[in-house]
C-alpha positions as CSV (number, residue, x, y, z in Angstrom):
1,X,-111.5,15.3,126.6
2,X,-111.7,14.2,130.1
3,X,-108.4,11.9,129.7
4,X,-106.5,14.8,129.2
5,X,-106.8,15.8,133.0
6,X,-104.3,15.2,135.9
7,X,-104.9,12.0,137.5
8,X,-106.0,11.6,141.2
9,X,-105.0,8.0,141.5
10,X,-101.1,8.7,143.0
11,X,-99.5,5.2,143.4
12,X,-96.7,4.6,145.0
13,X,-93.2,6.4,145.2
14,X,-90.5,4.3,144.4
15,X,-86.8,5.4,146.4
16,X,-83.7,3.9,145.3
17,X,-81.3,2.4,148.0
18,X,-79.7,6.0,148.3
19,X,-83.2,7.8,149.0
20,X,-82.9,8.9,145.2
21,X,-86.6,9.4,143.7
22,X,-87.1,6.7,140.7
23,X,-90.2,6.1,139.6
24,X,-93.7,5.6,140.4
25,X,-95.9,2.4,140.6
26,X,-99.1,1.0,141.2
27,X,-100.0,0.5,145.4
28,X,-100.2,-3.3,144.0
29,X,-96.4,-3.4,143.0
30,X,-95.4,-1.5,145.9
31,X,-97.2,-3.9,148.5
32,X,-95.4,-6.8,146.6
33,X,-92.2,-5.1,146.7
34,X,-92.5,-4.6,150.4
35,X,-94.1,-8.4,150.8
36,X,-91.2,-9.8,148.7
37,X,-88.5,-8.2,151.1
38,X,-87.2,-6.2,148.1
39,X,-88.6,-3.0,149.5
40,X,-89.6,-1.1,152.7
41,X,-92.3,1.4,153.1
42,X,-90.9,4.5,154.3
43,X,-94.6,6.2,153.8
44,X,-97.7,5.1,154.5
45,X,-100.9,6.0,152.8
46,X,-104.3,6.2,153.0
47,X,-105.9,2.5,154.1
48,X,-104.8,-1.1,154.4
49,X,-104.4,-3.9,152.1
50,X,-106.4,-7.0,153.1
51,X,-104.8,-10.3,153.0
52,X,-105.8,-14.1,154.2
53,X,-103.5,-13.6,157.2
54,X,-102.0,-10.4,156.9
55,X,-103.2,-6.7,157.4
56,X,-100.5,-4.4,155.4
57,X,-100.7,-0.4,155.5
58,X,-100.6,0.9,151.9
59,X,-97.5,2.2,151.1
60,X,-97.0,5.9,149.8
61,X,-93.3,5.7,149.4
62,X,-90.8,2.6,149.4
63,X,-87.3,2.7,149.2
64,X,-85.6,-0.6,147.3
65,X,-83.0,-2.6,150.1
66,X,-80.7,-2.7,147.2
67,X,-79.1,-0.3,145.1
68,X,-80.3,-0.1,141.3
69,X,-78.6,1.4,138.6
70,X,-81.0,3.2,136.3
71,X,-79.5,5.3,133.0
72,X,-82.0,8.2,133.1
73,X,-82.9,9.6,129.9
74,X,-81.2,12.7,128.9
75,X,-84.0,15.0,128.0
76,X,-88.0,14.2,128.9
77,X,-90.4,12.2,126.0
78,X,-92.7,14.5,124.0
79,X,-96.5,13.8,124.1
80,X,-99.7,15.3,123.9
81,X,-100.4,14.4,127.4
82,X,-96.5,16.3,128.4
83,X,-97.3,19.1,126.3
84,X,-101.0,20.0,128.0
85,X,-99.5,19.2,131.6
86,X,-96.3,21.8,130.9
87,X,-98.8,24.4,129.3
88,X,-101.4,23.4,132.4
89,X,-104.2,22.6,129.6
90,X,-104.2,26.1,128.6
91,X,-104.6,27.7,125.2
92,X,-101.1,29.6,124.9
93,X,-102.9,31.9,122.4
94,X,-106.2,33.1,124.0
95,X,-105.8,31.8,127.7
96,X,-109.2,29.6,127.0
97,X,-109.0,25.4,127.8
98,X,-106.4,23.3,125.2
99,X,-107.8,20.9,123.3
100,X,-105.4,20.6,120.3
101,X,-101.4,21.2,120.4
102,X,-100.0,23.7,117.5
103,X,-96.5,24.1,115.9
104,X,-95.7,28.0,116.2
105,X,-93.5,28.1,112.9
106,X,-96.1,25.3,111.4
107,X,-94.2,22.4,110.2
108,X,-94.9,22.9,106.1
109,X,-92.8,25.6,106.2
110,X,-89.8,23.9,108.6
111,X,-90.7,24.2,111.9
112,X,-89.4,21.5,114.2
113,X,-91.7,18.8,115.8
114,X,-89.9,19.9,119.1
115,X,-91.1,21.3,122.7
116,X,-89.4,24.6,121.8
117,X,-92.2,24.9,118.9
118,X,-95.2,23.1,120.0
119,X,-98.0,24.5,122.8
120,X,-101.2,23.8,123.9
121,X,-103.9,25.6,121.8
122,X,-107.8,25.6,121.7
123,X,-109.4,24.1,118.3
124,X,-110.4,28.0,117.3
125,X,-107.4,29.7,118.0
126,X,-105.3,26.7,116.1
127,X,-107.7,26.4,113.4
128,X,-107.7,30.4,113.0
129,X,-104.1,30.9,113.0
130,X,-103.6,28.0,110.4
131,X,-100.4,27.9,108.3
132,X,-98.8,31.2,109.9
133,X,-96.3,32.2,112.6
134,X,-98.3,34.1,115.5
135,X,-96.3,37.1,114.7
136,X,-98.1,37.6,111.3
137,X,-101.4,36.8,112.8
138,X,-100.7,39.7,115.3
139,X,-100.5,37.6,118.3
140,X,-98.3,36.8,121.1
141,X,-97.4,33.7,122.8
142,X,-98.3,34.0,126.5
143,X,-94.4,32.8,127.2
144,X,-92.0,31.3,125.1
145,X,-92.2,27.2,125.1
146,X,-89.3,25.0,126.5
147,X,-88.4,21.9,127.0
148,X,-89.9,20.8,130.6
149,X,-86.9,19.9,133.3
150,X,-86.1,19.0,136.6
151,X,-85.8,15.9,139.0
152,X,-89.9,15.7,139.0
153,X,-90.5,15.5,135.4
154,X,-87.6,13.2,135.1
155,X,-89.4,10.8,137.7
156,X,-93.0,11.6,137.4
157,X,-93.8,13.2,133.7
158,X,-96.9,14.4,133.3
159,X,-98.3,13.0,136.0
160,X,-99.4,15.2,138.8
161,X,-97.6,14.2,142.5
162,X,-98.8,13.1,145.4
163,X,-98.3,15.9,147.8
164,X,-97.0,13.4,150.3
165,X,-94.1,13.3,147.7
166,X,-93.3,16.8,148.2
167,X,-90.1,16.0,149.9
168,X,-88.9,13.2,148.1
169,X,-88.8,14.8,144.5
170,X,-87.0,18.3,146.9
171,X,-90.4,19.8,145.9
172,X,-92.0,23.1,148.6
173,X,-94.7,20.9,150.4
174,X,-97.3,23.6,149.8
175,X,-96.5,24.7,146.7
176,X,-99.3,25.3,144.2
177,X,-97.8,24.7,141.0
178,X,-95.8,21.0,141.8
179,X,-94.2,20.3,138.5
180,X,-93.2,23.6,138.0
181,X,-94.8,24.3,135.3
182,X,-94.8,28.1,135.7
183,X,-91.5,28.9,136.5
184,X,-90.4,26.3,133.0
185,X,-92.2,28.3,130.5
186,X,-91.7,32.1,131.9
């Protein structure tokens, strides 16, 4: 399940007018933003683009030269993808690699298809622990599931960052754990 990994392709950072983080895009978008006038690299990357008659540094980060309005979501999407990244693709049962996702109070007898109930499990600890709680199989959750938070989950998901982005989403440049993954579900 190789598509269930972090990706290494970054993108581009996208900066409102204000230098607040929005989204991210492809390098492609972000050279046309910046070609189009709309945008202007405030980071370079790695390389140039190559045009007929122009040589353009690849932006990293671009901030918009007009203010946008976006309504942000109020809490962040639950997917498989989410779920693995918040639980770092880590069985929250036996410690071993995730492969599957599991309801803790299994949704036949009411448990909610929320992030409060689901985590990351490996096919044999899910399979094992079937239609029960973990409590009567005698096991413990490694930490108690939440609901992920925070200005890089908000902007990124479950994407992994570019660490060039580090102080643009207010993240610690060398910080090992960037979405803060660990600190959300202690």
């Amino acid at each position: 399940m190789s598509g269930l990994r972090p990706s290494t392709s970054y993108g581009a950072l996208v900066l409102n007018a204000t230098y607040e983080p929005m989204c991210v895009v492809s390098v492609r978008r972000a050279a046309v933003l910046v070609l189009a006038a709309k945008a202007i690299a405030v980071s370079d990357g790695d390389g140039f683009l190559h045009s007929a008659r122009r040589v353009l540094p690849t932006p990293c980060v671009v901030r918009l030269t007009r203010y946008v309005r976006v309504p942000y979501r109020a809490h962040i999407g639950m997917t498989r993808r989410a779920i693995f990244a918040r639980d770092r693709w880590v069985c929250a049962y036996c410690d071993g690699p995730a492969e599957t996702i599991d309801h803790v109070l299994p949704r036949s007898r009411g448990g909610p298809h929320a992030w409060e109930n689901v985590v990351a499990a490996c096919a044999r600890c899910n399979h094992r622990k079937g239609d029960r709680t973990p409590a009567e199989m005698g096991w413990r959750l490694r930490s108690a599931p939440v609901a992920p938070s925070g200005p890089a989950w908000r902007v990124l998901g479950h994407r992994t960052p570019d660490p060039r982005w580090s102080s643009w989403l207010g993240l610690p440049p060398q910080r090992t754990d960037p979405l803060g993954l660990g600190e959300a579900t202690a």
